[in-house]
C-alpha positions as CSV (number, residue, x, y, z in Angstrom):
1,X,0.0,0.0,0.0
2,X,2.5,2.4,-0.7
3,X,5.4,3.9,1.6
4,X,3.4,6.0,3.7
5,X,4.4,7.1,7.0
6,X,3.1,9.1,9.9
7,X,4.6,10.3,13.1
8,X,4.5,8.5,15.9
9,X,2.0,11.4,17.6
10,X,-1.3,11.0,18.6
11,X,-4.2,13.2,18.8
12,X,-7.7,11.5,20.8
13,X,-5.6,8.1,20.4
14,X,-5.2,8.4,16.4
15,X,-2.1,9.7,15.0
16,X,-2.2,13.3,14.0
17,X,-2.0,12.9,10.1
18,X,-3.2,14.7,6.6
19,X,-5.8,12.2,6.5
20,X,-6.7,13.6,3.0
21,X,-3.4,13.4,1.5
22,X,-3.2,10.0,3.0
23,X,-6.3,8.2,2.0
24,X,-5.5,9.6,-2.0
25,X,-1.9,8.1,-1.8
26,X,-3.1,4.8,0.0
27,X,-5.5,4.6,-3.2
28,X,-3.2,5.5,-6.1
29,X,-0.5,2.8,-4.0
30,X,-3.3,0.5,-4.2
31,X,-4.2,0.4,-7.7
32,X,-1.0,1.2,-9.2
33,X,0.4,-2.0,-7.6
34,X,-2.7,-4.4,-8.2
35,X,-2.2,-7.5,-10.4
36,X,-3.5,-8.5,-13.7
37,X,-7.0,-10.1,-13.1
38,X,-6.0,-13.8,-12.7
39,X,-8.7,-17.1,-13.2
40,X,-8.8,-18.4,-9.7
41,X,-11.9,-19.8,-9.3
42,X,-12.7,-20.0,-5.3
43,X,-13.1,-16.3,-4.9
44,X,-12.3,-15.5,-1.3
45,X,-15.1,-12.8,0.0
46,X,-14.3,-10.0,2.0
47,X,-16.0,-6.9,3.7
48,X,-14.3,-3.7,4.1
49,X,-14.3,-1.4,7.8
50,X,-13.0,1.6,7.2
51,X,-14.5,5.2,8.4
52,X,-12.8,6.8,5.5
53,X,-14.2,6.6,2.2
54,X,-11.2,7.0,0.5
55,X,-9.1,4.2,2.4
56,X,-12.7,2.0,1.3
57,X,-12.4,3.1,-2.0
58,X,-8.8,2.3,-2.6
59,X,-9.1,-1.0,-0.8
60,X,-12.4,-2.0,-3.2
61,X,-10.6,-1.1,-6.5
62,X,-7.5,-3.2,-5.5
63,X,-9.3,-5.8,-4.6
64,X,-11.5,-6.0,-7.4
65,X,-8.5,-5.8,-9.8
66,X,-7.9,-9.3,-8.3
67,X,-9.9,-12.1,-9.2
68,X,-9.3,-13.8,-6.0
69,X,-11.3,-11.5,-4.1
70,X,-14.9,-10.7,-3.9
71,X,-15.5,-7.5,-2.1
72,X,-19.2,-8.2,-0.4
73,X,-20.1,-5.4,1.9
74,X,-18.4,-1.7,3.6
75,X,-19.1,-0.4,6.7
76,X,-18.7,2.7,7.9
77,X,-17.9,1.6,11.9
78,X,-17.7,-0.8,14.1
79,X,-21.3,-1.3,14.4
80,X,-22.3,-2.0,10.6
81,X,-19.2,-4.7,10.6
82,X,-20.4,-6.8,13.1
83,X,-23.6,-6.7,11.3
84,X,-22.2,-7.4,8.1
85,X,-20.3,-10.0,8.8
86,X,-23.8,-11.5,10.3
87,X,-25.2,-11.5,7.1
88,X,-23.1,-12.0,4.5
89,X,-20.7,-14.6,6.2
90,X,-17.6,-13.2,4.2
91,X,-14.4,-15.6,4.6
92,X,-12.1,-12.6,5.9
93,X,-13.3,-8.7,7.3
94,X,-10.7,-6.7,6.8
95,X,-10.7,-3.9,9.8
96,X,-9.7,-0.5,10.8
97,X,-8.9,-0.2,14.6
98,X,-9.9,3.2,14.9
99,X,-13.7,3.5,14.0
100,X,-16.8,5.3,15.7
101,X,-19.8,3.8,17.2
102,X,-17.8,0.5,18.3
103,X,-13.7,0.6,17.0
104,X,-12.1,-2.3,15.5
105,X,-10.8,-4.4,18.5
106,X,-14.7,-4.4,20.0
107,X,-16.1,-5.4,16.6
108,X,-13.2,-7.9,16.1
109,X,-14.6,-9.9,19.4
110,X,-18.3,-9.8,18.7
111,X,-17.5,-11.1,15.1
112,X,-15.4,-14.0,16.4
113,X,-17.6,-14.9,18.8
114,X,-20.6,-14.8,16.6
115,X,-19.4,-15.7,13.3
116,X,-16.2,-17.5,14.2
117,X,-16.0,-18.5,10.4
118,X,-15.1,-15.3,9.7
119,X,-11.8,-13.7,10.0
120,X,-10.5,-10.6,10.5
121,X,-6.9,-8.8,9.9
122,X,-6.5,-5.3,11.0
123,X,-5.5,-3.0,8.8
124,X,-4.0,0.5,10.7
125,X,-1.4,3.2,11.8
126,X,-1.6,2.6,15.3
127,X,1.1,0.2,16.5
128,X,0.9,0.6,19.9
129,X,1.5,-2.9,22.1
130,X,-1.6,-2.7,23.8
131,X,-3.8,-2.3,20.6
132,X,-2.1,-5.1,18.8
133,X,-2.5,-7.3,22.0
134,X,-6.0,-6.5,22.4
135,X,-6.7,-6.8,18.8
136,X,-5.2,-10.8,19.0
137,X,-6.9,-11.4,22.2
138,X,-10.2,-10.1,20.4
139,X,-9.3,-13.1,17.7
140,X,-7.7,-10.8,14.6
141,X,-5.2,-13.1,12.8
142,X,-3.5,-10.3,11.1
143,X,-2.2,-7.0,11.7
144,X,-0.9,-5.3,9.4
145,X,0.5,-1.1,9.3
146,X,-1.4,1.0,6.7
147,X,1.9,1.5,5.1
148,X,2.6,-2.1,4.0
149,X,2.3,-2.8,0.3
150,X,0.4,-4.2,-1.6
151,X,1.6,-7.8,-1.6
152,X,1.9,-8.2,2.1
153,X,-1.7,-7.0,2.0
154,X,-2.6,-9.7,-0.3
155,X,-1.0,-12.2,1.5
156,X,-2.8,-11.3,4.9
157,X,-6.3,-11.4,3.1
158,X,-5.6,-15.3,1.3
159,X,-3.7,-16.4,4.4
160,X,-6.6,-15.6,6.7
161,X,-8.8,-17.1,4.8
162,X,-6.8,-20.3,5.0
163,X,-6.5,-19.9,8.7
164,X,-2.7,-18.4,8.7
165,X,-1.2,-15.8,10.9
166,X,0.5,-12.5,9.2
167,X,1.6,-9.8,11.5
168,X,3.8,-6.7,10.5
169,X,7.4,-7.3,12.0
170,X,6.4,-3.9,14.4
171,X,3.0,-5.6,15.6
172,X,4.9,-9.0,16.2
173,X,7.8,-7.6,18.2
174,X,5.5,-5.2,20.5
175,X,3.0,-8.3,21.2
176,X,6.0,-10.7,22.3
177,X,6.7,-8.3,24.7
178,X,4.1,-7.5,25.8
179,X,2.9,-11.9,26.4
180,X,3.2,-12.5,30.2
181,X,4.9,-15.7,31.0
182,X,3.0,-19.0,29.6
183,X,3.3,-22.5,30.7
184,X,6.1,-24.2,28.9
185,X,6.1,-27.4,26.3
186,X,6.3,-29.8,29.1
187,X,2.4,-29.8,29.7
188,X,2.2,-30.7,26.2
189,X,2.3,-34.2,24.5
190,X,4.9,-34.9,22.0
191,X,2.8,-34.7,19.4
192,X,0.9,-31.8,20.5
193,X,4.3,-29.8,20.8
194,X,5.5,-31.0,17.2
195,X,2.0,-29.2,16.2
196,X,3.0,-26.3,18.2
197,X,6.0,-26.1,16.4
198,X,4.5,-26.1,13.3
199,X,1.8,-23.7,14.3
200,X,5.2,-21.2,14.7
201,X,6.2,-22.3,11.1
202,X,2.6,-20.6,10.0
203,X,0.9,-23.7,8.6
204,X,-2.2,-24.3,8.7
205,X,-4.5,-27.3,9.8
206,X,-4.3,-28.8,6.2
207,X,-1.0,-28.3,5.9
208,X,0.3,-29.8,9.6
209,X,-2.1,-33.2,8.8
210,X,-0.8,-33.2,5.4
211,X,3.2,-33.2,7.1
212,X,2.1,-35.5,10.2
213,X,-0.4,-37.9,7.8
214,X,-3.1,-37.4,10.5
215,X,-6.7,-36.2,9.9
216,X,-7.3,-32.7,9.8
217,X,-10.0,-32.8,12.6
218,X,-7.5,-34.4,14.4
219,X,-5.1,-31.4,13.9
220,X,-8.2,-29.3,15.3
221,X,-8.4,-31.5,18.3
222,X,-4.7,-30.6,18.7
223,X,-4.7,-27.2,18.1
224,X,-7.8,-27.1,20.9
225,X,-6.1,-28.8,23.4
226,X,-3.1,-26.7,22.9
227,X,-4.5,-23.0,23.3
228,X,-6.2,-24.6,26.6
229,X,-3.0,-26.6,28.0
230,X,-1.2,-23.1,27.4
231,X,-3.8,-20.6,28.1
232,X,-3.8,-19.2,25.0
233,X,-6.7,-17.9,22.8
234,X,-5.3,-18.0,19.3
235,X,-3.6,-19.7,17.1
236,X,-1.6,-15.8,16.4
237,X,-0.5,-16.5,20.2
238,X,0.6,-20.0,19.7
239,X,2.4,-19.6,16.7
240,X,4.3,-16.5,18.6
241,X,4.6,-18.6,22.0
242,X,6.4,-21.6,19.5
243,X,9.0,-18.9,18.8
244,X,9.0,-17.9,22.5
245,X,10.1,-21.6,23.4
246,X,12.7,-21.9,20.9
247,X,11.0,-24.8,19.3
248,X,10.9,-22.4,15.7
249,X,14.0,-20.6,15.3
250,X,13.1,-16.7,14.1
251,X,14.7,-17.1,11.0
252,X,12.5,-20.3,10.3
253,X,9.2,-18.8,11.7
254,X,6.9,-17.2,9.3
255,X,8.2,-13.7,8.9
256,X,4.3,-13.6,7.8
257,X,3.3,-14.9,10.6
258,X,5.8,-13.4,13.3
């Protein structure tokens, strides 16, 4: 989406930008960096939050320019996303944090735990660690700066929708941080910390039965049992607490993931 930056000061908890001059690049970024139309044929559907037009309008044209994606619904806030995402059962929402009515991280929870079929990845300038903590707590599986381009967008959208992790490298340092100590691998079975591990490689429950030859409801079971065992409540903190315990090295881990 560009190379747009901001300052790191904020006014009323949003950072004090040309909001204007922002939205237009954000949507000249967009579509001068969208693909060709390709002939994919499972389109993944998505809803847009976003209280600024523009940043909706940029984000629609990309998208569209991709025949991957199905862009179903917009909302203006917090509100009309949660509603959305009751209705038209979208595969991925993709958020703003800071929204009126009901922001991103509130909307985030109420749409997980309504509509847990649908994901969301947050899509914003603020980088603080308590937003991106409360935003994974709320069950986002992305988080992603409003500067990233286009491709790392992309990714984010197709890997939530396969039930993948993508966090920008800022998001994923401040929320390691900011994790309070966990209960190490020794509550775990050995095969439930080889699943662990590969939660911290960024695979998802296809791909980990497809590696261990096990069913993939089997690999839910896993996953399940793991979040509880650890006291986690995502697989975004798993795959982070894998790389907290050594058992993925950083450079192995999914830099799209952690």
């Amino acid at each position: 989406m560009g190379n747009l930056t901001t300052d790191d000061v904020m006014d009323e908890g949003r950072p004090v930008i040309d909001q204007s001059n922002v939205d237009l690049a954000l949507l000249w970024s967009l579509v001068e960096n969208s693909p060709q139309p390709t002939k994919e044929s499972d389109k993944i559907r998505v809803v847009i939050a976003d209280d600024h037009p523009v940043v909706r309008q940029g984000l629609r044209i990309f998208l569209a320019s991709d025949a991957g994606f199905e862009v179903v619904g917009e909302a203006v806030d917090g509100n009309e996303a949660v509603e959305l995402a009751r209705q038209l059962r979208p595969n991925v929402v993709v958020m703003d944090l800071l929204m009126p009515e009901l922001d991103g991280i509130a909307a985030t929870a109420l749409i997980r735990r309504e509509v847990p079929g649908v994901e969301v990845v947050i899509v914003t300038w603020v980088v603080e660690a308590n937003h991106v903590v409360s935003a994974v707590r709320a069950g986002a599986v992305g988080y992603l700066l409003k500067d990233s381009d286009s491709q790392e967008l992309r990714r984010a959208i197709r890997g939530a929708a396969a039930g993948r992790v993508q966090l920008a490298p800022e998001a994923a340092m401040r929320l390691m941080r900011e994790m309070r100590s966990l209960n190490g691998p020794e509550s775990l079975t050995d095969r439930e910390t080889e699943i662990l591990r590969l939660l911290g490689q960024g695979l998802t429950n296809k791909d980990i039965a497809s590696s261990l030859q096990i069913g993939e409801k089997t690999v839910k079971t896993h996953v399940s049992n793991i979040l509880a065992k650890l006291g986690l409540q995502s697989r975004t903190q798993a795959a982070l607490h894998a790389v907290r315990l050594g058992l993925v090295a950083p450079q192995n881990a999914s830099t799209r993931a952690v």
